[in-house]
N, C-alpha and C positions, 0 to 999 in steps of 0.2 A: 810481808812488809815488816822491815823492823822500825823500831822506836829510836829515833836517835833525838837526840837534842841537839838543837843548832843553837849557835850565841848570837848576836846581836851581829859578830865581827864576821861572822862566816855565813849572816845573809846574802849578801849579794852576792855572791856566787852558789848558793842554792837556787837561788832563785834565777840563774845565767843556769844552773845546769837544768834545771825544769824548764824551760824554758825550750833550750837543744832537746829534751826529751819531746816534747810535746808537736815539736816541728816535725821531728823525724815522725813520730804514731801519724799525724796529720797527712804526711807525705807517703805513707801506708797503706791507709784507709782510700788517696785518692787515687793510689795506684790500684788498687785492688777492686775498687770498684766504682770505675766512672761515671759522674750524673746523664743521668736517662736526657736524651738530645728533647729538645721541647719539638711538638709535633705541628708541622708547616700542614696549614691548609691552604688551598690555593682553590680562589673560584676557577669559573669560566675559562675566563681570558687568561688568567695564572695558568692555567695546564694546559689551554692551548701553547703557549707560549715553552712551558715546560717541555712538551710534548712535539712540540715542532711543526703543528697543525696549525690548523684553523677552524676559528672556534664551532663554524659549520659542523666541521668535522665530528665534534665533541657528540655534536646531536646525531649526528648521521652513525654514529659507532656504536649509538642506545647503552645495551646491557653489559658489552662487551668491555666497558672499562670499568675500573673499580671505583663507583659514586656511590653520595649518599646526597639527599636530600634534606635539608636545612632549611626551615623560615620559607621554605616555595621556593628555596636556590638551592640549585646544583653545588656544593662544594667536591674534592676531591682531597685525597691527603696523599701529599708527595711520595712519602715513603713506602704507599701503595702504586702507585705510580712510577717510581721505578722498579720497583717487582716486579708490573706490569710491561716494563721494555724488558726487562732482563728474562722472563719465565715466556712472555706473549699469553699470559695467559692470568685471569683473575687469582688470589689466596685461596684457599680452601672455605675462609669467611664467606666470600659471594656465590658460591657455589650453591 
């Protein structure tokens, strides 16, 4: 980085060109690496519904879907969930 001295008259276009700098790095950083999706829990009735059951079903299915138990409730996380239609089969985690 060099020293330069800026005057008074040739602020505001330093500060216009940092400005364009700072947008570009910005648009960079979001390219390269996109915020982590926030993770969908979905009770009961959410994954039946997700799932295209009924909620019976949820219970009649036991160990074979990918649950965890929460507060005495069944929750589920979607993202397991569609693993689960796409592999038919649990992660490696429930195993």
């Amino acid at each position: 980085m060099k020293n330069t001295v800026i005057t008074f008259e040739q602020l505001p276009q330093a500060i216009y060109s940092l400005t364009c700098e700072v947008q570009e790095l910005r648009k960079l950083i979001e390219a390269a690496a996109p915020l982590p999706q926030a993770v969908e829990i979905l009770d009961r009735k959410g994954a039946a519904k997700f799932l295209g059951i009924s909620e019976q079903t949820i219970y009649q299915m036991g160990d074979k879907l990918p649950r965890r138990k929460r507060f005495g409730k069944l929750v589920f996380l979607k993202s397991e969930l569609a693993e689960f239609i796409i592999t038919g089969k649990k992660s490696k985690l429930w195993k």
